[in-house]
PDB file of N, CA, C, O and CB in Angstrom:
ATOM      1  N   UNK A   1      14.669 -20.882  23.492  1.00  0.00           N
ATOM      2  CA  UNK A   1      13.272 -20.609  23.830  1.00  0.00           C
ATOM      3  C   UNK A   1      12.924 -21.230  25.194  1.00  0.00           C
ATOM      4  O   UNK A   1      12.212 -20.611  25.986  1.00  0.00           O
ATOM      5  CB  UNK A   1      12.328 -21.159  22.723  1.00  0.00           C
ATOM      6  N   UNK A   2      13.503 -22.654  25.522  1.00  0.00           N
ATOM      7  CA  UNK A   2      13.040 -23.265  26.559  1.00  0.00           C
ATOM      8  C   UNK A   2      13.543 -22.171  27.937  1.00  0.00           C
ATOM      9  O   UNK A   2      12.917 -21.972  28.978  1.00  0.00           O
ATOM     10  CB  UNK A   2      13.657 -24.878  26.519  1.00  0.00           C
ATOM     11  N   UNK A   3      14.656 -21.680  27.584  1.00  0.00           N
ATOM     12  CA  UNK A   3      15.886 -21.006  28.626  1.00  0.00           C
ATOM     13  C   UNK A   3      15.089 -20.105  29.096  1.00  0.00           C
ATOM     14  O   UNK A   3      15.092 -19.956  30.318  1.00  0.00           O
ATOM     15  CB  UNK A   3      17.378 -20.290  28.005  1.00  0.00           C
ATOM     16  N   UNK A   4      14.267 -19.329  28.336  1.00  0.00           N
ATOM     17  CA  UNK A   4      13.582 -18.103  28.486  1.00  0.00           C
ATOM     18  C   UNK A   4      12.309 -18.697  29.459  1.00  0.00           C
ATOM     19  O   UNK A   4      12.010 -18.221  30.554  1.00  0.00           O
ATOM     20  CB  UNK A   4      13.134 -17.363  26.899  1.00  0.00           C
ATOM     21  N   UNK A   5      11.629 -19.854  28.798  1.00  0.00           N
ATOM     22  CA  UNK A   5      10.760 -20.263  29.652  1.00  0.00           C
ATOM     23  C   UNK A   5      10.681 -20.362  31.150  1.00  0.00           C
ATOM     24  O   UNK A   5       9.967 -19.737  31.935  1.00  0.00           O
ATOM     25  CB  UNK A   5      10.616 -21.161  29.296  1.00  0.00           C
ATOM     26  N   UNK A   6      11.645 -21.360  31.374  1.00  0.00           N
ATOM     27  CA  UNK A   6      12.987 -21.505  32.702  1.00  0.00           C
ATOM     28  C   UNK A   6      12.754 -20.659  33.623  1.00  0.00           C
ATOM     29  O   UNK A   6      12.187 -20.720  34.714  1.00  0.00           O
ATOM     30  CB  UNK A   6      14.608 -21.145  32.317  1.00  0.00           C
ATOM     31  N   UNK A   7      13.431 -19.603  32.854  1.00  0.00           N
ATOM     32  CA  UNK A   7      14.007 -18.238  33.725  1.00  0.00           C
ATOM     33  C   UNK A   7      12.274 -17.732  34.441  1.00  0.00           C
ATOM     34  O   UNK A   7      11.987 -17.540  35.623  1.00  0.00           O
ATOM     35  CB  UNK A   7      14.958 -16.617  32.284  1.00  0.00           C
ATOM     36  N   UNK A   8      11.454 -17.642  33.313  1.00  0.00           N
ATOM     37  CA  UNK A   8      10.016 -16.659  33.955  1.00  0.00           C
ATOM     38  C   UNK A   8       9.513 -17.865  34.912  1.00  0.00           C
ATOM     39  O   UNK A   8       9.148 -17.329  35.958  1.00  0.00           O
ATOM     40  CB  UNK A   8       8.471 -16.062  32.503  1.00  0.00           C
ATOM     41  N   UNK A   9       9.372 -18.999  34.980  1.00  0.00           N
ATOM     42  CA  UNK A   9       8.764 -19.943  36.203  1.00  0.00           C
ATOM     43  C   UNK A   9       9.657 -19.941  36.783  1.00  0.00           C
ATOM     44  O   UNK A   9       9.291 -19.839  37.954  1.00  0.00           O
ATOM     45  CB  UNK A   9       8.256 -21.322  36.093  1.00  0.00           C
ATOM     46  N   UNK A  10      11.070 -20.009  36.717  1.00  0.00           N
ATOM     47  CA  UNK A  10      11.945 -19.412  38.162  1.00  0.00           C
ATOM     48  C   UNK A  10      11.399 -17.894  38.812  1.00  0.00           C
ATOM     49  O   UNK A  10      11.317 -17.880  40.040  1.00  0.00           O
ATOM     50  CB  UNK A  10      13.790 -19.103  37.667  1.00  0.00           C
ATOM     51  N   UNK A  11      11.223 -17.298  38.473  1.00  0.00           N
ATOM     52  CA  UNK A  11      11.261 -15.570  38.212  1.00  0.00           C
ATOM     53  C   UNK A  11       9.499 -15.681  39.724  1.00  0.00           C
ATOM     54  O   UNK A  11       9.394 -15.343  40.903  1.00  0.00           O
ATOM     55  CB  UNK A  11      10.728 -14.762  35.474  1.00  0.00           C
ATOM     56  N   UNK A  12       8.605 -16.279  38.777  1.00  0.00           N
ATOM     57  CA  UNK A  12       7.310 -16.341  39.170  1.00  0.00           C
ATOM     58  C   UNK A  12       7.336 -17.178  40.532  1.00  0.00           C
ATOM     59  O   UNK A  12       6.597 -16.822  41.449  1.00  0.00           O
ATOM     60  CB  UNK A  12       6.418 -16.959  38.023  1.00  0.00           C
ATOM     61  N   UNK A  13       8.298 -18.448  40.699  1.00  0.00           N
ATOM     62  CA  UNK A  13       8.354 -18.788  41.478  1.00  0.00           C
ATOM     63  C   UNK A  13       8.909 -18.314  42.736  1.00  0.00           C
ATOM     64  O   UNK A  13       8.273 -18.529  43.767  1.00  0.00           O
ATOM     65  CB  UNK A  13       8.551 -19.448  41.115  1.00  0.00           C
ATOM     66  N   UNK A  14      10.240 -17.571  42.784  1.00  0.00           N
ATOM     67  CA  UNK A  14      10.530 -16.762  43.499  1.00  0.00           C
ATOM     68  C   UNK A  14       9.770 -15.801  44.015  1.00  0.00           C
ATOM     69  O   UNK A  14       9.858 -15.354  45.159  1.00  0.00           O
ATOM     70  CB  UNK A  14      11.263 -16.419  43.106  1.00  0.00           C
ATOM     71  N   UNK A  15       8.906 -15.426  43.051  1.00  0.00           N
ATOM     72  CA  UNK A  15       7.748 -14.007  43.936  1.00  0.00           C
ATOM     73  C   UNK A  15       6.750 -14.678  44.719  1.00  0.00           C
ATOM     74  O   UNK A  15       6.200 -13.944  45.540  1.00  0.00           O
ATOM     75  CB  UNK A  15       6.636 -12.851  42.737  1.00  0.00           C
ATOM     76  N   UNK A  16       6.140 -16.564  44.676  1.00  0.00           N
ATOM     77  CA  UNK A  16       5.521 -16.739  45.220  1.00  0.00           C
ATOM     78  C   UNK A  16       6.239 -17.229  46.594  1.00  0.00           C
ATOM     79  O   UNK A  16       5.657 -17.007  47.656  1.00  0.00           O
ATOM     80  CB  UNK A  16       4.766 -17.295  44.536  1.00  0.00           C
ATOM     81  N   UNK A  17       7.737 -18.022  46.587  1.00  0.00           N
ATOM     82  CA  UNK A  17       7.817 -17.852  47.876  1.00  0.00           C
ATOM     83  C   UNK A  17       7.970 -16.177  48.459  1.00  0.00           C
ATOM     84  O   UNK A  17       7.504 -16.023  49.588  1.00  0.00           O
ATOM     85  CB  UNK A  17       8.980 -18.749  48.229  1.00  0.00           C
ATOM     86  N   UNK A  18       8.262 -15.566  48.140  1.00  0.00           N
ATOM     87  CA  UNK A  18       8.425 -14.102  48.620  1.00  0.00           C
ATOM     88  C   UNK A  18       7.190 -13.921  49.347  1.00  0.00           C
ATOM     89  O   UNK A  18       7.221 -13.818  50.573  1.00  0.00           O
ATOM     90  CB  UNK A  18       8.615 -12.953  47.429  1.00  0.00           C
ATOM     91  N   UNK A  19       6.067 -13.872  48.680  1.00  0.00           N
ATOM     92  CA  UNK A  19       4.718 -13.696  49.360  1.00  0.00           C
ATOM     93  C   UNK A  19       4.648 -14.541  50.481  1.00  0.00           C
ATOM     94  O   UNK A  19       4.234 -14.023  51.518  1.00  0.00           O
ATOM     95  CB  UNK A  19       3.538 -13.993  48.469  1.00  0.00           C
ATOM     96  N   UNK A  20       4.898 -15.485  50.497  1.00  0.00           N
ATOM     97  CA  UNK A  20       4.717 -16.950  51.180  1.00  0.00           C
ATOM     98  C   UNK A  20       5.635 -16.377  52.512  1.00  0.00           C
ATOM     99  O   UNK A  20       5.029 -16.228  53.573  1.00  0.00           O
ATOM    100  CB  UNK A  20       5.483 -18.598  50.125  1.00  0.00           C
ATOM    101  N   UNK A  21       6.464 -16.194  52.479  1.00  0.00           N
ATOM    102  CA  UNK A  21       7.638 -15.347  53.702  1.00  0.00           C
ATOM    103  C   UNK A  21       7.042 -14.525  53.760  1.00  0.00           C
ATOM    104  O   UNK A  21       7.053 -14.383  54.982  1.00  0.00           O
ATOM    105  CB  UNK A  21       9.185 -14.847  53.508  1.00  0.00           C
ATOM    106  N   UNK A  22       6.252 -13.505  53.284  1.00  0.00           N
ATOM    107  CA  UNK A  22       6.220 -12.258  53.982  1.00  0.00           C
ATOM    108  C   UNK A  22       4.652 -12.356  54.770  1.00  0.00           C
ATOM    109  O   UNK A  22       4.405 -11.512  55.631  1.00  0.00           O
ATOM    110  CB  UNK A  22       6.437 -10.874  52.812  1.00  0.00           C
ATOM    111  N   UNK A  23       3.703 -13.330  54.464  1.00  0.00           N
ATOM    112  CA  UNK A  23       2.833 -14.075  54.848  1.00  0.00           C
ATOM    113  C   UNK A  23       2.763 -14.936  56.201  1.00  0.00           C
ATOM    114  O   UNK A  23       1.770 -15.204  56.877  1.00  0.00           O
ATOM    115  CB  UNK A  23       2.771 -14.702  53.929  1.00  0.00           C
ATOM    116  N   UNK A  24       4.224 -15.324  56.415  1.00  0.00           N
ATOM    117  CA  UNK A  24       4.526 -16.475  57.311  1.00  0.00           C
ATOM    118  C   UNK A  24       4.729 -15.365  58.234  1.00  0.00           C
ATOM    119  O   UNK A  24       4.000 -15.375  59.226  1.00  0.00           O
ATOM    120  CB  UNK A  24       5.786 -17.673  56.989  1.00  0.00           C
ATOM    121  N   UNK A  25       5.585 -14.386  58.116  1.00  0.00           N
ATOM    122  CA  UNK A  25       6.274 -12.966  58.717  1.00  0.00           C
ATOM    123  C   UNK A  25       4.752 -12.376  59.323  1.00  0.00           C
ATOM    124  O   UNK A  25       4.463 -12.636  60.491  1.00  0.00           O
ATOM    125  CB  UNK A  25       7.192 -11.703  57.235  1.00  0.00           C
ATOM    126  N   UNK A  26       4.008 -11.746  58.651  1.00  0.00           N
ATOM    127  CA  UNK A  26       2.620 -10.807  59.143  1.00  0.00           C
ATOM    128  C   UNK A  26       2.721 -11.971  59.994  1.00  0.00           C
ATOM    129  O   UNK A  26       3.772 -12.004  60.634  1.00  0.00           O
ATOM    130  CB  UNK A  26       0.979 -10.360  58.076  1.00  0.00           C
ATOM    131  N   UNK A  27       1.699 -13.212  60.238  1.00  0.00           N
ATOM    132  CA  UNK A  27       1.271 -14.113  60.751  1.00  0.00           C
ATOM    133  C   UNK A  27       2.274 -13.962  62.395  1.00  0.00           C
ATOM    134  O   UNK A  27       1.699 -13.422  63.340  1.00  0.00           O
ATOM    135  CB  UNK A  27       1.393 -15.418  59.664  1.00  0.00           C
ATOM    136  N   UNK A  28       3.450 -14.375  62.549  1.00  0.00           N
ATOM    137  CA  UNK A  28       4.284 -14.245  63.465  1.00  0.00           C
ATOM    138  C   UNK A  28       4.136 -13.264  64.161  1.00  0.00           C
ATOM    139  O   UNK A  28       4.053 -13.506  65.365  1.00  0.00           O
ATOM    140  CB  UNK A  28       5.308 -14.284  63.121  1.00  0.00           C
ATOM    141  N   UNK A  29       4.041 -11.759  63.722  1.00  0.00           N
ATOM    142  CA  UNK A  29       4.032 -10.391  63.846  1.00  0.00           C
ATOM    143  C   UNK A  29       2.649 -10.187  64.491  1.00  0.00           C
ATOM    144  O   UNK A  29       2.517  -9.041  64.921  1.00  0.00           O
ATOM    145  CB  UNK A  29       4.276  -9.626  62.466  1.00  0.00           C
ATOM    146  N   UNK A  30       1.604 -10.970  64.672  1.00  0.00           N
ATOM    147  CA  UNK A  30       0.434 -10.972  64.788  1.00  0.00           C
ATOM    148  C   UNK A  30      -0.619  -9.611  64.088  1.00  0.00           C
ATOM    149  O   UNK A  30      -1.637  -9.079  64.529  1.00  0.00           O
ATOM    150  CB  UNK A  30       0.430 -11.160  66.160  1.00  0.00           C
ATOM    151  N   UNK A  31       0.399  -9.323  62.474  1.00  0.00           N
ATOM    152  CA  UNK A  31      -0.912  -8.117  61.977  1.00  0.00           C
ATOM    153  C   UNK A  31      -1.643  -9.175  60.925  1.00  0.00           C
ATOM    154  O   UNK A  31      -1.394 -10.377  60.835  1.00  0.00           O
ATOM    155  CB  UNK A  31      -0.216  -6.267  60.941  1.00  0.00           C
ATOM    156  N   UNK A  32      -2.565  -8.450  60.187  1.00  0.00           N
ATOM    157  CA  UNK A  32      -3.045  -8.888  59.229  1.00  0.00           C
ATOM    158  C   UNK A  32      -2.665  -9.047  57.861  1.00  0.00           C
ATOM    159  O   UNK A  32      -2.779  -8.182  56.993  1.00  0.00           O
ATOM    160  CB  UNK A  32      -3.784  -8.456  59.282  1.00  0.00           C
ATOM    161  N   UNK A  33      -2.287  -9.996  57.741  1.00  0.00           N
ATOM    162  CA  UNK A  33      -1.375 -10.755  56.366  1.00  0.00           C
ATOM    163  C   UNK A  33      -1.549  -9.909  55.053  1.00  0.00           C
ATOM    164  O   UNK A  33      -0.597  -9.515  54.379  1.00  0.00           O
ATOM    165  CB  UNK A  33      -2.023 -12.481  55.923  1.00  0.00           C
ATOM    166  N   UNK A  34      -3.108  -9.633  54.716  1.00  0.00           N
ATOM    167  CA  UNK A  34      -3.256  -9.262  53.746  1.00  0.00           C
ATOM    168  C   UNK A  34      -2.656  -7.509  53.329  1.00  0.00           C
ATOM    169  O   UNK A  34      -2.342  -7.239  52.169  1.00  0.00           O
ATOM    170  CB  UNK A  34      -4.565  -9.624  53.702  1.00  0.00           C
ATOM    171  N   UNK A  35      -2.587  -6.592  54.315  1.00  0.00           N
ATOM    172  CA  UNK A  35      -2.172  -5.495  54.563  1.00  0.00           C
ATOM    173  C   UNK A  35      -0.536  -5.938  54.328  1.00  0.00           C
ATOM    174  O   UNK A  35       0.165  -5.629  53.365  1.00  0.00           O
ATOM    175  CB  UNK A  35      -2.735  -4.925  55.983  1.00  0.00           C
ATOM    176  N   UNK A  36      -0.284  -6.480  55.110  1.00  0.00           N
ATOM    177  CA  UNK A  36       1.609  -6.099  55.152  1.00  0.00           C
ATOM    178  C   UNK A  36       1.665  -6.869  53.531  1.00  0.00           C
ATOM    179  O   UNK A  36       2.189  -6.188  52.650  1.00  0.00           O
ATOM    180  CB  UNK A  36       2.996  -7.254  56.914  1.00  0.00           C
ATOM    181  N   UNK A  37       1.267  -7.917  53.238  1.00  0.00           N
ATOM    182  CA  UNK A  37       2.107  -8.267  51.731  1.00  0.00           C
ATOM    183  C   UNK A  37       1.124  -7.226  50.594  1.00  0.00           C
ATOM    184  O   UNK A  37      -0.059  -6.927  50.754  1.00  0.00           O
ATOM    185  CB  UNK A  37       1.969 -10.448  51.181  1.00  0.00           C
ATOM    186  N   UNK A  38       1.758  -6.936  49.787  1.00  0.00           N
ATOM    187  CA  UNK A  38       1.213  -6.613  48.887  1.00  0.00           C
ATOM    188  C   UNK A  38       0.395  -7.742  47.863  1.00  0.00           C
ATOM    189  O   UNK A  38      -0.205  -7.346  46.863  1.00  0.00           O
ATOM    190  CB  UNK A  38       2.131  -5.924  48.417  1.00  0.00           C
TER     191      UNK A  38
END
């Protein structure tokens, strides 16, 4: 049960750095953050 737990706050965590990079990315790119990430 814990394993399963694990895995989805790994899982969740990974999508928030994802956002977080693709956030850092718009920003660099000079568009508007909220448009390029989903």
């Amino acid at each position: 049960m814990t394993d399963t737990i694990d895995e989805l706050l790994i899982f969740n965590w990974l999508e928030q750095i994802d956002w977080i990079y693709c956030y850092i990315f718009a920003l660099v790119a000079s568009q508007i953050p909220f448009i390029s990430c989903g």
